[in-house]
N, CA, C and O of each residue as an XYZ file, in Angstrom:
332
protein
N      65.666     31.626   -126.240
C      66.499     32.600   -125.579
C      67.256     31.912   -124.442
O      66.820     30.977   -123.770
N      68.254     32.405   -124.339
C      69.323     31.470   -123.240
C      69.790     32.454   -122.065
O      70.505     33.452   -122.159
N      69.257     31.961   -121.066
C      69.631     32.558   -119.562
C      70.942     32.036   -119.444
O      71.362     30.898   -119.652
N      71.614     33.250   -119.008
C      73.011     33.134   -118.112
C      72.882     33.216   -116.507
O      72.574     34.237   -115.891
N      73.235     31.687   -115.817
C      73.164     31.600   -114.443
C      74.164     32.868   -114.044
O      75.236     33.303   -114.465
N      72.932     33.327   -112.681
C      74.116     34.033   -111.932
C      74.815     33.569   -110.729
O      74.262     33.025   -109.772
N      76.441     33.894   -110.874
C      77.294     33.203   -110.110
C      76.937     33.474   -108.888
O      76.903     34.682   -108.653
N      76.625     32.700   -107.919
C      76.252     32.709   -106.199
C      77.062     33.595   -105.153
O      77.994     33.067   -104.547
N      76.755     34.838   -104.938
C      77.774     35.442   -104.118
C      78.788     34.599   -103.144
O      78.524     33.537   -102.581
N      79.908     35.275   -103.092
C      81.176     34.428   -102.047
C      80.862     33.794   -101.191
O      81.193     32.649   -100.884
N      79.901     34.794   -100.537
C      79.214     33.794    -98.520
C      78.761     32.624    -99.268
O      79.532     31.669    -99.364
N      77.575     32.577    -99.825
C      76.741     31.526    -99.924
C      77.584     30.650   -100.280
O      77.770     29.825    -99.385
N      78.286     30.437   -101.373
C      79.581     29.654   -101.745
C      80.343     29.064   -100.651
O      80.562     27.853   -100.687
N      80.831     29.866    -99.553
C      81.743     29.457    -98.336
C      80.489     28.807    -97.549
O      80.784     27.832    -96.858
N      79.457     29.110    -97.552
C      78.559     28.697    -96.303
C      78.433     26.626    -97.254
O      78.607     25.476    -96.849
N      78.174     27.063    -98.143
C      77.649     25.271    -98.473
C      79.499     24.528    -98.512
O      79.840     23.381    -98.223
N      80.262     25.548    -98.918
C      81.613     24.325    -98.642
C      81.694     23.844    -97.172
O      81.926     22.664    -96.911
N      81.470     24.920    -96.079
C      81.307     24.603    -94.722
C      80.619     23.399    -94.198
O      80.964     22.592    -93.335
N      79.383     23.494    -95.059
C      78.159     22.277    -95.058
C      78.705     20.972    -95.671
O      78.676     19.845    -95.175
N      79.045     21.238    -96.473
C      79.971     19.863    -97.422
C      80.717     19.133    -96.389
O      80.413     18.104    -95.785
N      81.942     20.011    -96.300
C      83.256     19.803    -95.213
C      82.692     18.850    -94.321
O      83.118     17.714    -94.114
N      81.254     19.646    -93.575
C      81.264     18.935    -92.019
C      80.311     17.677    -92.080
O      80.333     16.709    -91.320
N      79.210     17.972    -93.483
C      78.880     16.386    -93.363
C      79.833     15.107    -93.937
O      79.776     13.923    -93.606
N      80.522     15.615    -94.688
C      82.062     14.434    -94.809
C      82.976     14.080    -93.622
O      83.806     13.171    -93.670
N      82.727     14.996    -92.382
C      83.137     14.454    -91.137
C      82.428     14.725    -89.847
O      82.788     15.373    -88.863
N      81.229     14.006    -90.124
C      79.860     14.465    -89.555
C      80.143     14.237    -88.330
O      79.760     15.149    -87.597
N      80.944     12.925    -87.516
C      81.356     12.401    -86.422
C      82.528     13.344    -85.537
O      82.605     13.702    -84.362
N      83.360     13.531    -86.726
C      84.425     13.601    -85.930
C      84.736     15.550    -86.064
O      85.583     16.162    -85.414
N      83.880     16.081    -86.969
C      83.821     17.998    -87.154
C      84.797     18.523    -87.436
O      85.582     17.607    -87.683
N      85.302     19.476    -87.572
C      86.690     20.493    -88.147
C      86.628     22.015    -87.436
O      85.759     22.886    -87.401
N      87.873     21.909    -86.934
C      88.135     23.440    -86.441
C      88.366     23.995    -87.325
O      88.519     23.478    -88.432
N      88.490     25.713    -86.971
C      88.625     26.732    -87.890
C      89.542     26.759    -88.596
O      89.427     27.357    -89.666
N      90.646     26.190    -88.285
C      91.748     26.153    -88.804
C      91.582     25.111    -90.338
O      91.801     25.566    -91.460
N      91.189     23.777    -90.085
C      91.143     22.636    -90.944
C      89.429     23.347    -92.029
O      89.221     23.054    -93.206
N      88.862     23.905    -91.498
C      87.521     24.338    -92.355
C      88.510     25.468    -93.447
O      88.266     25.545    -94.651
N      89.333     26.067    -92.947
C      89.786     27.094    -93.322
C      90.810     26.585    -94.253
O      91.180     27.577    -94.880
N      91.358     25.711    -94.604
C      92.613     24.946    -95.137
C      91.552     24.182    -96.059
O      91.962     24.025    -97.209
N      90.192     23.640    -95.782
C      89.886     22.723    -96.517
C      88.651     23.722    -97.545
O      87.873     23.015    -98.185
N      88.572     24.410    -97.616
C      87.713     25.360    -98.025
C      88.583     26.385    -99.521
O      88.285     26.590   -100.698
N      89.570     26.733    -98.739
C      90.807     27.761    -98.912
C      90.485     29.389    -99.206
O      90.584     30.179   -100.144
N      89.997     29.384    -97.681
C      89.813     30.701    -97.098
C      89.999     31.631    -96.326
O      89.257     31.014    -95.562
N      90.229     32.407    -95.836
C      91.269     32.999    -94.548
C      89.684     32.949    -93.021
O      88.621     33.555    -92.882
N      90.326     32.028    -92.338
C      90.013     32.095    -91.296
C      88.744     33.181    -91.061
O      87.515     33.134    -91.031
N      90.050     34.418    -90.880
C      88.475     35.977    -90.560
C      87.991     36.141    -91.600
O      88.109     37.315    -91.952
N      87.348     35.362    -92.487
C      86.688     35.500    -93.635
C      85.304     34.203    -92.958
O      84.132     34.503    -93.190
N      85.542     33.123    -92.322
C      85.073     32.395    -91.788
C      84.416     32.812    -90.311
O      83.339     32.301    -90.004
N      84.984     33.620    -89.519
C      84.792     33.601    -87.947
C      82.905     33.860    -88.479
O      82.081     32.949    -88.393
N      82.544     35.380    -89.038
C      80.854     35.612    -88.938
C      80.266     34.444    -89.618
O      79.334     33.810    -89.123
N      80.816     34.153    -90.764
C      80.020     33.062    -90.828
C      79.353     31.452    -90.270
O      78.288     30.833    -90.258
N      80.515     31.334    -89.927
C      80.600     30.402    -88.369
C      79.610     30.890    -87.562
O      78.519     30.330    -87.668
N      79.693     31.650    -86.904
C      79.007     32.411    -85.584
C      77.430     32.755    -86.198
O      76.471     32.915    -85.443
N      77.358     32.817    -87.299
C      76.225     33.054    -87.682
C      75.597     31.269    -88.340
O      74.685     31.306    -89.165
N      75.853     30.615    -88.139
C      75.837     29.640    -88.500
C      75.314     28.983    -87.059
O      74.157     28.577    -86.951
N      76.145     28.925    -86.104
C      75.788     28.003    -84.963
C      74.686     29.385    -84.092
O      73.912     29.006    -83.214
N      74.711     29.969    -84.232
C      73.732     31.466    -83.768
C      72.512     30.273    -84.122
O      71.901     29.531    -83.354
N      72.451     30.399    -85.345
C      71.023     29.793    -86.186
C      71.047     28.331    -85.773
O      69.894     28.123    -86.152
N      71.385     27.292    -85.358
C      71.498     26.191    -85.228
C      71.731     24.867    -86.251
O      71.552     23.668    -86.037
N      72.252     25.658    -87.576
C      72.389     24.976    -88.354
C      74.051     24.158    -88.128
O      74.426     23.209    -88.817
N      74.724     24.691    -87.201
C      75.730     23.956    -86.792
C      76.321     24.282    -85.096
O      75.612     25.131    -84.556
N      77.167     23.900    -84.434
C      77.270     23.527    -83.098
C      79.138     24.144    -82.771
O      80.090     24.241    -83.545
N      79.068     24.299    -82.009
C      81.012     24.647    -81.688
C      81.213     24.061    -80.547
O      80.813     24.718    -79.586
N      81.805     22.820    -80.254
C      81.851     22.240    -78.760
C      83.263     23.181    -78.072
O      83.768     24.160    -78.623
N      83.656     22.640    -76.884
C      84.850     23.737    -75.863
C      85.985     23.687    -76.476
O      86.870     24.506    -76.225
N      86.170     22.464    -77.608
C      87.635     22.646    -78.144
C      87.818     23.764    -78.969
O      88.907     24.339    -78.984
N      86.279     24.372    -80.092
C      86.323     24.882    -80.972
C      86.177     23.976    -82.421
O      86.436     24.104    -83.618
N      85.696     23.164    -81.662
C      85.095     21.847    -83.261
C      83.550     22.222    -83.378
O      82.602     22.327    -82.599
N      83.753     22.357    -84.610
C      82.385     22.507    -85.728
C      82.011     20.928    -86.022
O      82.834     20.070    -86.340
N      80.364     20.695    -85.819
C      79.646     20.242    -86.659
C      78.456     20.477    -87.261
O      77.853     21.543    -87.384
N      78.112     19.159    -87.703
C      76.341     19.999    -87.820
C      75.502     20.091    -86.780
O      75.605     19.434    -85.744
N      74.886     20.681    -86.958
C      73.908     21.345    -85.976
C      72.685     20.567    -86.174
O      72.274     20.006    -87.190
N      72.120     20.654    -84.845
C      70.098     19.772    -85.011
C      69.369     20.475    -86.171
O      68.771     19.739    -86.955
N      69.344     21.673    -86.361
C      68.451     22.447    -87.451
C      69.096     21.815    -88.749
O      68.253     21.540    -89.603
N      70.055     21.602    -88.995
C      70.461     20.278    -90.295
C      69.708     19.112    -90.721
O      69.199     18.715    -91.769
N      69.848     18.632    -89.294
C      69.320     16.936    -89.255
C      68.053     17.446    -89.417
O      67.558     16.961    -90.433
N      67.108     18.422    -88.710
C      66.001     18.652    -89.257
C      65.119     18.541    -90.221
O      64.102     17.943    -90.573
N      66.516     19.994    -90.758
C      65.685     20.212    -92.681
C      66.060     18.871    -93.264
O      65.411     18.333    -94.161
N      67.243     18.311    -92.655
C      67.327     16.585    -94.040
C      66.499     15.653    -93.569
O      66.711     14.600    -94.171
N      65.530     15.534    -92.657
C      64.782     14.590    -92.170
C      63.254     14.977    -93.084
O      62.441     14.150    -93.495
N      63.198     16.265    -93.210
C      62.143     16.977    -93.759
C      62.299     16.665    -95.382
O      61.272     16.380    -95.998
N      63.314     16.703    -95.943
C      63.528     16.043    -97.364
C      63.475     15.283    -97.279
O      62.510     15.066    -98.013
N      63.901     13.883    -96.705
C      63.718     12.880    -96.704
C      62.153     12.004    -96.313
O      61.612     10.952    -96.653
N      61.916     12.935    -95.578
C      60.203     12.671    -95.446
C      58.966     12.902    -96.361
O      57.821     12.450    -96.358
N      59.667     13.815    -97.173
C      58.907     14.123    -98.621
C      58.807     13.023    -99.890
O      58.226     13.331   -100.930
């Protein structure tokens, strides 16, 4: 019998491109604007998830408004990697 995967709701989808995005510019991070262009998503489709994102510490917003990853990242990948 053959299971049909189910497709991953929208957030979760936008939340790991977010994750992608910022460890491909782990140093140097992406504002809303460039997450939003590199994703191809409208901005206020991004703001809660963002905010709910650095809320949780899985990513950071310094004074310019640059995203990266967050310590709770380096965490959980230190924790895979320790396995």
């Amino acid at each position: 019998m053959s299971v049909t995967p189910i497709p991953a709701p929208q957030s979760v989808e936008r939340i790991s491109a977010i994750l992608e995005r910022l460890s491909a510019d782990a140093e140097e991070g992406a504002s809303l604007a460039e997450l939003a262009r590199g994703i191809g998503a409208p901005k206020t489709s991004l703001m809660s998830l963002l905010a709910g994102m650095v809320a949780s510490g899985h990513i950071t917003k310094d004074g310019d408004g640059c995203y990266r990853l967050g310590s709770r990242m380096f965490s959980l990948s230190m924790r895979v990697v320790g396995s």
